[in-house]
Z-matrix of the N, CA and C atoms (Angstrom, degrees):
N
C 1 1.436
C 2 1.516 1 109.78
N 3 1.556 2 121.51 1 154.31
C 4 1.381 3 125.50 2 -160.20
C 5 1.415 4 98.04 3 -130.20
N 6 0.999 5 127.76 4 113.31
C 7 1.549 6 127.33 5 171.68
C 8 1.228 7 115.76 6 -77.57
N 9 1.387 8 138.31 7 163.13
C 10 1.412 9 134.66 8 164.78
C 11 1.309 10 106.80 9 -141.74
N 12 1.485 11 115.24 10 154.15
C 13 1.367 12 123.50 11 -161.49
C 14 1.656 13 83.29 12 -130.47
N 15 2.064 14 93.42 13 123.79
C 16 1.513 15 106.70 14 167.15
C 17 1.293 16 112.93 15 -106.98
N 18 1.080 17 110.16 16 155.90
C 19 1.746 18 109.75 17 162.60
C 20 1.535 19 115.76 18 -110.59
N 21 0.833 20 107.88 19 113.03
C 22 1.831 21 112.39 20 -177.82
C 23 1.798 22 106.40 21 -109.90
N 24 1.844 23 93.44 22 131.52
C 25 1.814 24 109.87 23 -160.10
C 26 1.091 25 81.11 24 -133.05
N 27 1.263 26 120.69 25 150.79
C 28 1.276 27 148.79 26 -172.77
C 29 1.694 28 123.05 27 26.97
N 30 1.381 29 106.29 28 36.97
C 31 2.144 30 116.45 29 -167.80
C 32 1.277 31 84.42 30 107.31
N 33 1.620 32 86.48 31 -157.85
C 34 1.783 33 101.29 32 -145.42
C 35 1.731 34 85.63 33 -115.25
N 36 1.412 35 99.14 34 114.22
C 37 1.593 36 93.61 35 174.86
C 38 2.104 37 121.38 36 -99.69
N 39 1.487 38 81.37 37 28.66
C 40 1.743 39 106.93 38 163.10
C 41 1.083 40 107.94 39 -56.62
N 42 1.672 41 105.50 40 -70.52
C 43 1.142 42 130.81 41 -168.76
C 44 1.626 43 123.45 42 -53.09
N 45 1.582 44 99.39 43 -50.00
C 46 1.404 45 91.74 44 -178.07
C 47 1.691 46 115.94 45 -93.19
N 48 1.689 47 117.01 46 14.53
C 49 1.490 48 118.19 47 140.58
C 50 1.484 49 110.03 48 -51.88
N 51 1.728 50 120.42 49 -51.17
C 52 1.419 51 124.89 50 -126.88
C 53 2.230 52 89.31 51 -78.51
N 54 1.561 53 84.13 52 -37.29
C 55 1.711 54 109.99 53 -169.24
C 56 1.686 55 90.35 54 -75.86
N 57 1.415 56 153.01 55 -32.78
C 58 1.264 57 133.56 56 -174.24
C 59 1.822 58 102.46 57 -84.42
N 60 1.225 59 124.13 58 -20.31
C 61 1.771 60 141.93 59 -159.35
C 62 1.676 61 86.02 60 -91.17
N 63 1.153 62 124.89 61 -64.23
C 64 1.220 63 123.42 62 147.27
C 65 1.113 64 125.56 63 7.49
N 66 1.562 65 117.67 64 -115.80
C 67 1.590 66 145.84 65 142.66
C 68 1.645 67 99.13 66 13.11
N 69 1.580 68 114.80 67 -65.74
C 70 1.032 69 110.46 68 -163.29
C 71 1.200 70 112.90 69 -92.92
N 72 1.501 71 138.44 70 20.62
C 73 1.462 72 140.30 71 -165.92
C 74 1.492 73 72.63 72 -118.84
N 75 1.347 74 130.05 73 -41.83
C 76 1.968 75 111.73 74 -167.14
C 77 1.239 76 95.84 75 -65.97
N 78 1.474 77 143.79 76 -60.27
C 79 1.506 78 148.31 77 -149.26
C 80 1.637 79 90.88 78 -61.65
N 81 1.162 80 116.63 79 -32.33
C 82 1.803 81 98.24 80 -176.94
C 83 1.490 82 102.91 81 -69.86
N 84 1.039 83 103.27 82 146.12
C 85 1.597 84 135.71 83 145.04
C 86 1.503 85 136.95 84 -117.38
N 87 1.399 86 113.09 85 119.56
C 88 1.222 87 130.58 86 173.30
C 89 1.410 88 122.57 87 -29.71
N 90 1.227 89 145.34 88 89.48
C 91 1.644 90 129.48 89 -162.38
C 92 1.513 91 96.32 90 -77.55
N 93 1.101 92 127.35 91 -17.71
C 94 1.801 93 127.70 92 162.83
C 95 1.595 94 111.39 93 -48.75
N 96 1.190 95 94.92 94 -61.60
C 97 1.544 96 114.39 95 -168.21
C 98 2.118 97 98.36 96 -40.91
N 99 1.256 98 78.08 97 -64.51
C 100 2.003 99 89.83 98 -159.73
C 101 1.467 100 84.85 99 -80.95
N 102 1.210 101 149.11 100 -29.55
C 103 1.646 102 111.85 101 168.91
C 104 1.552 103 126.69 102 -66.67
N 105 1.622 104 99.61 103 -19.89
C 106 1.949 105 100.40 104 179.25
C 107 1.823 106 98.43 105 -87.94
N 108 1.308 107 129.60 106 9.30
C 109 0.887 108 127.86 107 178.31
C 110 1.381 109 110.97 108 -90.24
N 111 1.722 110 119.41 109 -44.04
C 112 0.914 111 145.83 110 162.34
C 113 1.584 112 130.73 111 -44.15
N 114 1.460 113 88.52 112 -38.34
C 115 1.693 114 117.47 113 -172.81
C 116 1.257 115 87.43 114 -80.79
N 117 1.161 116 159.55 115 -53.09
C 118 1.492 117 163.35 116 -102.61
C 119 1.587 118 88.31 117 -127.94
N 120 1.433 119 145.32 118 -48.21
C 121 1.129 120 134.21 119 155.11
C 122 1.465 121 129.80 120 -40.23
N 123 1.258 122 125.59 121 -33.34
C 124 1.613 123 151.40 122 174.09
C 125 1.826 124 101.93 123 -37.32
N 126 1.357 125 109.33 124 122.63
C 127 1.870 126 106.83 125 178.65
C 128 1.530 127 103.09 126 -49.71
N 129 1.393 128 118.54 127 -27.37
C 130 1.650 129 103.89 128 -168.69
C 131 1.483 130 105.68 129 -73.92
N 132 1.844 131 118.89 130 -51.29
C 133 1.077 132 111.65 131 -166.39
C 134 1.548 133 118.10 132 -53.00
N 135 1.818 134 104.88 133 -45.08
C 136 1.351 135 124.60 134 -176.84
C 137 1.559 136 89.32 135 -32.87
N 138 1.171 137 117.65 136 -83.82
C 139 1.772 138 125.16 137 -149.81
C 140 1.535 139 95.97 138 -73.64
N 141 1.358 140 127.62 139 27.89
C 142 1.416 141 105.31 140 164.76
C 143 1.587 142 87.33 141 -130.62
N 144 1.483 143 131.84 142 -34.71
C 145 1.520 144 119.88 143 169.66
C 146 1.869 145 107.22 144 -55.04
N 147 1.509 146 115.03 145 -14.32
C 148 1.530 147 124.95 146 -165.42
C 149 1.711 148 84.80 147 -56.15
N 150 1.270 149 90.09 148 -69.87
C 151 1.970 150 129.52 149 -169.19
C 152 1.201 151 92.98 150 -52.32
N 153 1.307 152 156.65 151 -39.48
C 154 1.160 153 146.99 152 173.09
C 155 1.570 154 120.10 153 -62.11
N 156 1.318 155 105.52 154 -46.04
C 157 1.615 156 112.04 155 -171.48
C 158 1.579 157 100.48 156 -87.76
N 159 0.991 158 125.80 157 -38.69
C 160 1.548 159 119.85 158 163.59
C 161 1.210 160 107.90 159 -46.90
N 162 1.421 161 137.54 160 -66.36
C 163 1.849 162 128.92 161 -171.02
C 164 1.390 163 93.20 162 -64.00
N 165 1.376 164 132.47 163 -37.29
C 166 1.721 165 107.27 164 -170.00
C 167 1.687 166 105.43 165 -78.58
N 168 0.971 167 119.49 166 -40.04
C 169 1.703 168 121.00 167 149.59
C 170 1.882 169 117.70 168 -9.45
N 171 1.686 170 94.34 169 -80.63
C 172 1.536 171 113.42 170 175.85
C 173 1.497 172 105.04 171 -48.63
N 174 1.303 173 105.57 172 -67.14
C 175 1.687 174 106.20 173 178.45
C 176 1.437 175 137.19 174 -40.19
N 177 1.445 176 116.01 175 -44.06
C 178 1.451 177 127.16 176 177.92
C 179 1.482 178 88.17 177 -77.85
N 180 1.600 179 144.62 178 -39.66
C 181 1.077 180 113.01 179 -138.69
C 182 1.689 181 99.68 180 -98.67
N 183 1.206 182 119.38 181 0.43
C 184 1.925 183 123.39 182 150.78
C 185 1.285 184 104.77 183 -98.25
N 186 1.625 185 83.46 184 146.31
C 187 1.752 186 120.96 185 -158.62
C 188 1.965 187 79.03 186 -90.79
N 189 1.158 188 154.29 187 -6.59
C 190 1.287 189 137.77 188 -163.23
C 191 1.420 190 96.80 189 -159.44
N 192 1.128 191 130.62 190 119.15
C 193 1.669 192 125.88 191 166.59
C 194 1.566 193 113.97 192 169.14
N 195 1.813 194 107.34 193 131.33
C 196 1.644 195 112.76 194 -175.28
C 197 1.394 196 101.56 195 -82.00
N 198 1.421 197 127.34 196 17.21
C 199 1.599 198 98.50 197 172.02
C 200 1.128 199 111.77 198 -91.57
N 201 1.512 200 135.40 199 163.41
C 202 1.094 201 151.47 200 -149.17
C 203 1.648 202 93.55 201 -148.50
N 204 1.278 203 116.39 202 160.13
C 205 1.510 204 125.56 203 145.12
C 206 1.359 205 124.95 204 -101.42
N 207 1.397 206 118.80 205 56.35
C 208 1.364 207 101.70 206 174.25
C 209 1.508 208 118.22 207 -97.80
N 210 1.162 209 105.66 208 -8.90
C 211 1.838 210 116.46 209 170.46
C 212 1.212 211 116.01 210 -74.11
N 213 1.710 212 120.03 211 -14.63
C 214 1.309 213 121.11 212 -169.62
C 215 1.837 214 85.86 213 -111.71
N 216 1.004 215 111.34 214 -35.98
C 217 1.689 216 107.04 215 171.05
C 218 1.537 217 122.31 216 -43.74
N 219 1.244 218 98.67 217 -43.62
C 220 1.564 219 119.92 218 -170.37
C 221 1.248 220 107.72 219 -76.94
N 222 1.198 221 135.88 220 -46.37
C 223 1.104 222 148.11 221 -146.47
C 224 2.030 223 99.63 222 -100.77
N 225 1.214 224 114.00 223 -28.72
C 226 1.611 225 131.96 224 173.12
C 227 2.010 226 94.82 225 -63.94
N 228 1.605 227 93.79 226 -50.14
C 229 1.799 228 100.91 227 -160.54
C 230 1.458 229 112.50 228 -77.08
N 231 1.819 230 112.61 229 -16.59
C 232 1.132 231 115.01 230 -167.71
C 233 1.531 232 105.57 231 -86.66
N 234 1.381 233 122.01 232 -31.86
C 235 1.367 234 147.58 233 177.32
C 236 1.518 235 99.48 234 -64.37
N 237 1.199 236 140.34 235 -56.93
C 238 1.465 237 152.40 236 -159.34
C 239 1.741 238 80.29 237 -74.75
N 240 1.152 239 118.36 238 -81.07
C 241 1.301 240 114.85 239 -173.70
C 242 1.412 241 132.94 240 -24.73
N 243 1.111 242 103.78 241 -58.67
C 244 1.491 243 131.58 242 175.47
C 245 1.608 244 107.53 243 -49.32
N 246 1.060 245 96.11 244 -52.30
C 247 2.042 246 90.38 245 -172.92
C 248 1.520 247 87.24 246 -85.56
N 249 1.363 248 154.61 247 -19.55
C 250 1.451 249 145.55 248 162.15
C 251 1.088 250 123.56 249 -52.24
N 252 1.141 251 129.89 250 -27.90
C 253 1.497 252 152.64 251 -171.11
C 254 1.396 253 107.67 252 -99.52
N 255 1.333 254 128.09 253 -49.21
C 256 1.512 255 125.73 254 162.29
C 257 1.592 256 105.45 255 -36.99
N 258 1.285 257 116.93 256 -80.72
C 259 1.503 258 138.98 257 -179.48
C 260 1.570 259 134.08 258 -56.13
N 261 1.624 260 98.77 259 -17.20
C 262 1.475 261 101.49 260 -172.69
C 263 1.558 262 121.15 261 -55.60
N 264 1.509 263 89.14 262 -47.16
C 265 2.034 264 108.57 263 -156.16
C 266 1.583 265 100.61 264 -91.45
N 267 1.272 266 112.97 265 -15.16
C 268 1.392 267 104.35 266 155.41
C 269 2.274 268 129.68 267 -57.90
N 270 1.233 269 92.00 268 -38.14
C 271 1.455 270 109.94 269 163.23
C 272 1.620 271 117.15 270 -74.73
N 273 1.073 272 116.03 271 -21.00
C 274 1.536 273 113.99 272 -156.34
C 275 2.241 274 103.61 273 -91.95
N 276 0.713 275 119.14 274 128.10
C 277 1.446 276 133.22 275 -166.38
C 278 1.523 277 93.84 276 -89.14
């Protein structure tokens, strides 16, 4: 084990590294984030998130039944994707 010897002047200026590293981890934003947000506005996604919330609709609203939405899941994520992937790497540095 390695010990280290700090000197701390005026408080602990640990802390207000940890609080400026901080600061600057909130100011980022995800360019993923706000393009699938974006994507999700798109007429295709709209009418396939439509188709999604309608079968989960049908589904919750029987007390007994094997359907699932994962075809309408997929098909919501593949659409979101698709216009994400056009647009992503244009943003990306």
């Amino acid at each position: 084990m390695v010990f280290e010897e700090k000197t701390i002047i005026n408080g602990e200026p640990e802390d207000e590294e940890e609080e400026e590293e901080e600061e600057e981890e909130e100011d980022m934003v995800d360019p993923l984030d706000s393009l699938r947000q974006k994507c999700e506005e798109t007429e295709h996604c709209v009418h396939t998130q439509a188709r999604l919330e309608q079968c989960q609709t049908r589904v919750t609203s029987r007390s007994s039944t094997e359907e699932d939405c994962t075809e309408e899941l997929f098909d919501f994520l593949h659409a979101r994707d698709h216009c994400v992937a056009h647009k992503l790497f244009h943003s990306v540095k």
